[in-house]
N, C-alpha and C positions, 0 to 999 in steps of 0.2 A: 742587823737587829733580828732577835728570835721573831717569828709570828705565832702568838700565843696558842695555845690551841684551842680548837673547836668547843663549845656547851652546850649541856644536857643540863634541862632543869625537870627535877622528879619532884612529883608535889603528892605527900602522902596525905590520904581522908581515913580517917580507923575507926568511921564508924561503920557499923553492921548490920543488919535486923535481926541474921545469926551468926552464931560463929562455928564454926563447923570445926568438928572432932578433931581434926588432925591440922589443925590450922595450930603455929608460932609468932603469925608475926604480931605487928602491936594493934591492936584494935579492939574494940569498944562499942558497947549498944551508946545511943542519947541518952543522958541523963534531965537533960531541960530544953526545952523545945527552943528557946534561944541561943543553946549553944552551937549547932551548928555555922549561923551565920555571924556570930561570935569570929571563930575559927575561920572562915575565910576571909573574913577582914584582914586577922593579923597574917595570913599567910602574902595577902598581897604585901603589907608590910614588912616583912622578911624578906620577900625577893626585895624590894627596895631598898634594903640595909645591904641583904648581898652584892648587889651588882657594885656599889663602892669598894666589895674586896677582892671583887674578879678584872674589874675595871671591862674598856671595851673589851669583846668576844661576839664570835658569830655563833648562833644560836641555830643549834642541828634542832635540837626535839624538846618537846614540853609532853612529860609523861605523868597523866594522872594514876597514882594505882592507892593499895590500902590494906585493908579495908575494900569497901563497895564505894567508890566516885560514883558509881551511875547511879550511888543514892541525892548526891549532891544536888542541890538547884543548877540547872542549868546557865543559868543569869552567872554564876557563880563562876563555873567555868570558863564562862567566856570573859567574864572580867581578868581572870589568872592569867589567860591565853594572849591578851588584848597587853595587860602589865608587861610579862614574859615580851613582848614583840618591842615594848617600850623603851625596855629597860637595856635590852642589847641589839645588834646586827640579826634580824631571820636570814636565814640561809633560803635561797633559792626553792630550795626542798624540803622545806623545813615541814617536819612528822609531828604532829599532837596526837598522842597515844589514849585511850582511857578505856580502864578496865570495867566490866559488866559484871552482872549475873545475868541469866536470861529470865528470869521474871517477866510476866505481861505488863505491869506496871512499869517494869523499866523499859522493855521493849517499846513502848509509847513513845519513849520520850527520845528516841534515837535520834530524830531529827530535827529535834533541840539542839540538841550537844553535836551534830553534823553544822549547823548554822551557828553555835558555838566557837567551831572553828575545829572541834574536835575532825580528823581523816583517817584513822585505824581504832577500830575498836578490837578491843583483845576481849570475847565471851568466855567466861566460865564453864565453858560445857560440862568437864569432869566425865560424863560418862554417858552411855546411849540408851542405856535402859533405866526402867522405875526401881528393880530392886538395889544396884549397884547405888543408885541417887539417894536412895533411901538410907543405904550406908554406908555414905560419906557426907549424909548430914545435911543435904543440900536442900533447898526451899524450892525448887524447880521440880517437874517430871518429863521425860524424854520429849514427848511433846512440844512442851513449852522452849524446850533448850532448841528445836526445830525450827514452830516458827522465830522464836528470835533470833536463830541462825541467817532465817532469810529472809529477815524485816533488815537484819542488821546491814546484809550486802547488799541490800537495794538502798540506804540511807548511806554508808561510806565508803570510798574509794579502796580501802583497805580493810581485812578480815583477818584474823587469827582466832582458833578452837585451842582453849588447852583441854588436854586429858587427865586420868589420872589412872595409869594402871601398878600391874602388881598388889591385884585387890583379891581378899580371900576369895578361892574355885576360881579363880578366872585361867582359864587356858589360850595357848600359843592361839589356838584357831579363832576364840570369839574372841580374841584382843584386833588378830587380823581384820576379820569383820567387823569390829566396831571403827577401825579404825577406815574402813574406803567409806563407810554409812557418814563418815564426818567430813569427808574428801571431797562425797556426793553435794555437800551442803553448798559449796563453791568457795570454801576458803582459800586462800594462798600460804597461808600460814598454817601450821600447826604445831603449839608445844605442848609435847607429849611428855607428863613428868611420872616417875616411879613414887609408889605413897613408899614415903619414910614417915616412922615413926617416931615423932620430936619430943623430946622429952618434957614434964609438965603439960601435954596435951589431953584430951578425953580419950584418943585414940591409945597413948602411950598408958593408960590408968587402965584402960579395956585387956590391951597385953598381958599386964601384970598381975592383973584376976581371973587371966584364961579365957576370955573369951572369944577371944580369934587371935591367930598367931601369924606375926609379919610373914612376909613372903621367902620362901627359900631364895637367898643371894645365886644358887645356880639355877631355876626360876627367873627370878627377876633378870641374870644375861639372857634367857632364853626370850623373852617378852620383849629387851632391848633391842636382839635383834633381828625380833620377828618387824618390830615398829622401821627398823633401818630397812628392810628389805620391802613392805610393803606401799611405804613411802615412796621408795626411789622408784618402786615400778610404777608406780602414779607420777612421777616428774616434778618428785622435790627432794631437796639438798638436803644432806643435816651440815650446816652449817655451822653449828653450836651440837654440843651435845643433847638437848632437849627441845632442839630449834628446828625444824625443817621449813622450806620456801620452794614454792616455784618462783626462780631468777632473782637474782640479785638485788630488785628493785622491789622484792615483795620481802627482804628480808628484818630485822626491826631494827630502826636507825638509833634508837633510843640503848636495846640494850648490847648494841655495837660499840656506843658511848663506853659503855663499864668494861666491855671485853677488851677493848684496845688500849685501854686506860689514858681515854679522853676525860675532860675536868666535866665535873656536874654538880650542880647546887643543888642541895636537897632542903625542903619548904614541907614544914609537916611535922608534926609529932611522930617524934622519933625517927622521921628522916635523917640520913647519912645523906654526905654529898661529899666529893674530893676536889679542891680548888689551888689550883697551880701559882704562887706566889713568889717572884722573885727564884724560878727556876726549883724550889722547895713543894712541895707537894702535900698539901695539907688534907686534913678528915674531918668533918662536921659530924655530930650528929645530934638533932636537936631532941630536947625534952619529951619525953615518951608520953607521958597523962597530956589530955589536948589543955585541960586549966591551966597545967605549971607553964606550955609551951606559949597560949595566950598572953600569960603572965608574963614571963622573958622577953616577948616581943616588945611587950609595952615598957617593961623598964629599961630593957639595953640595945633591944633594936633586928637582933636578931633572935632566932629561938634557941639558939645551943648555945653553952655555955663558954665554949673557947675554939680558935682553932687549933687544933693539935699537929704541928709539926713532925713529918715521917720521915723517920731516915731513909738515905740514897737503900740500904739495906732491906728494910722495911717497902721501900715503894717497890722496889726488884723483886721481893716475895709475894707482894701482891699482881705484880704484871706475868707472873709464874700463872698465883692460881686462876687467874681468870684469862689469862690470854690462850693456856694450854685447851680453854673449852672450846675457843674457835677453830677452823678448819686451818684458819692464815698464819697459829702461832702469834709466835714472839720474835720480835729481831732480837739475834742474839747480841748488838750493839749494846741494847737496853737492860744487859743481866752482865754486864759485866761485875759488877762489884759483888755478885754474889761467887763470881771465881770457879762455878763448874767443874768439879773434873770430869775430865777428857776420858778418865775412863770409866767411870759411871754413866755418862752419856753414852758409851760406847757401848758399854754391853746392854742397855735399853735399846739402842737400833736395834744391837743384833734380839734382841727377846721381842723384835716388832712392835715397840711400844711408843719410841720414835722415830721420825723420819730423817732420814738422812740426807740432812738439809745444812751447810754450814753457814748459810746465812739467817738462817733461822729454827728455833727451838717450835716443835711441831709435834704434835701426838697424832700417832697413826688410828684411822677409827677403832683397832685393838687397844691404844692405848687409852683412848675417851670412853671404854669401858669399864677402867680402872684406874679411874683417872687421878682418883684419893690416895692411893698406892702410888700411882706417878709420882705424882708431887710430892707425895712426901720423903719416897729416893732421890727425888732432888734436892728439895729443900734440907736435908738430916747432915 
């Protein structure tokens, strides 16, 4: 008998206080002060519909993100966290993730959400100084992202800093610097992400009227890998392309779930989740407005409206783009049906793009600079 694999449940909050410029994903100010705990009722309710279509599963990680969770009541969280441990197997090690801003008000309430049950808090840093925060929108000043850096690591056993470089002026040298001044903090974690400019954003509308222009792509390698080399002389891995850890135990067991392409139920307005059925490999993704998704829970149980079956072809494209961002690859057992040729892979070793590995499909850190271009020589 197979033994099913391991789960990751991601529970999206989209609400906000702002939404920052350069933000895509799905999130929302409150519109009625009762809708928030509206919205975690039904979310407990969805994981309880779900776990009928995952059946038993051992439970790696419960990841809050959004939107701002450390808007959330904390009562809130631990009720999810409490359901999630109910409803399947916790693993031994099992990781509750949830995302911050460093706010003083949120910063408060860290040891809520630590007795929560929450154990890695991922803060929002974005950047180390007042004017770079100032434009990227963010509700914090360098300060404040400080102490909630060091409120944060004394309240969880776990820390992670994201950044956000490739910011208009910013050069090789203060990128280095900001980036030990966030090392200094004592995280174990840092992901460090380049700003892209997503389209229908304020930042994508600012572009298009001239008033700052994205970063030079030969720029933005240089800033890439300025972040890989000052990292690794601090004693962390890039593990992922945007992921660095000191040791393997500090690395994020949650979004290892999506790189390996382990199953995860996603819980949340407009959460995605991929749930393994009968050896078929399914995509949820629930209703994006938090009313419509309330709504769905209450009439049919869950919050998306079907599960969508992915062909053997379809799930091989996807264990491509997201496996190629880990250091570990892909077994190439798990791509067969996409048929490879042998010599398209071949002259990628030789362009050091990847490694030359025949049990496994592997991007060389040359080739996780270009990693879009990878994939898409493979996948075409």
């Amino acid at each position: 008998m197979t033994t099913p694999p391991p789960l990751g449940v991601y529970v999206h909050w989209p609400y906000c206080a702002r939404i920052c410029p350069y933000c895509d994903f799905n999130v929302f100010r409150v519109r009625r002060p009762d809708e928030p705990a509206t919205l975690a009722r039904a979310i407990l309710a969805d994981l309880e519909a779900q776990a009928q279509l995952t059946g038993p599963r051992t439970l790696v990680s419960v990841f809050f993100g959004g939107g701002t969770p450390s808007l959330m009541d904390p009562a809130w969280a631990a009720q999810i966290v409490a359901k999630a441990r109910q409803l399947w197997t916790p693993a031994p090690d099992l990781e509750v993730s949830l995302e911050a801003n460093p706010t003083d008000a949120e910063a408060d309430r860290f040891e809520a959400f630590a007795a929560a049950g929450v154990s890695r808090l991922s803060l929002g840093l974005q950047a180390m100084d007042d004017a770079a925060l100032a434009f990227l929108g963010r509700n914090h000043d360098a300060a404040t992202g400080i102490r909630a850096a060091k409120a944060a690591a004394k309240a969880f056993p776990r820390l992670s800093l994201d950044l956000i470089y490739a910011r208009p002026g910013q050069t090789a040298g203060s990128w280095a610097e900001e980036l030990r001044q966030a090392v200094d903090l004592g995280a174990e974690h840092l992901s460090p992400y380049q700003l892209t400019i997503e389209a229908g954003t304020a930042f994508d509308r600012a572009v298009q009227r001239g008033r700052f222009a994205a970063a030079d792509p030969e720029l933005g390698a240089v800033l890439y890998e300025t972040t890989q080399a000052v990292l690794e002389a601090q004693g962390f891995t890039a593990y992922e392309v945007s992921n660095h850890a000191r040791g393997a135990a500090a690395r994020s067991r949650h979004n290892l779930v999506y790189w390996r392409g382990e199953d995860y139920v996603g819980a949340g307005p407009g959460a995605h989740g991929r749930i393994t059925r009968g050896a078929v490999r399914h995509a949820t993704v629930g209703e994006s407005r938090p009313a419509n998704y309330v709504a769905r829970v209450a009439a049919h149980g869950t919050g998306f409206p079907a599960l969508e079956a992915l062909s053997p072809l379809e799930a091989a494209e996807e264990r491509v783009l997201s496996g190629l961002r880990i250091e570990d690859g892909v077994p190439r057992a798990e791509l067969a049906v996409l048929d490879l040729s042998p010599a398209r892979t071949a002259s990628l070793v030789e362009l050091g793009l990847l490694a030359d590995d025949p049990e496994r499909l592997r991007a060389t850190p040359a080739g996780r600079l270009v990693l879009d271009r990878l994939t898409a020589e493979l996948l075409t």
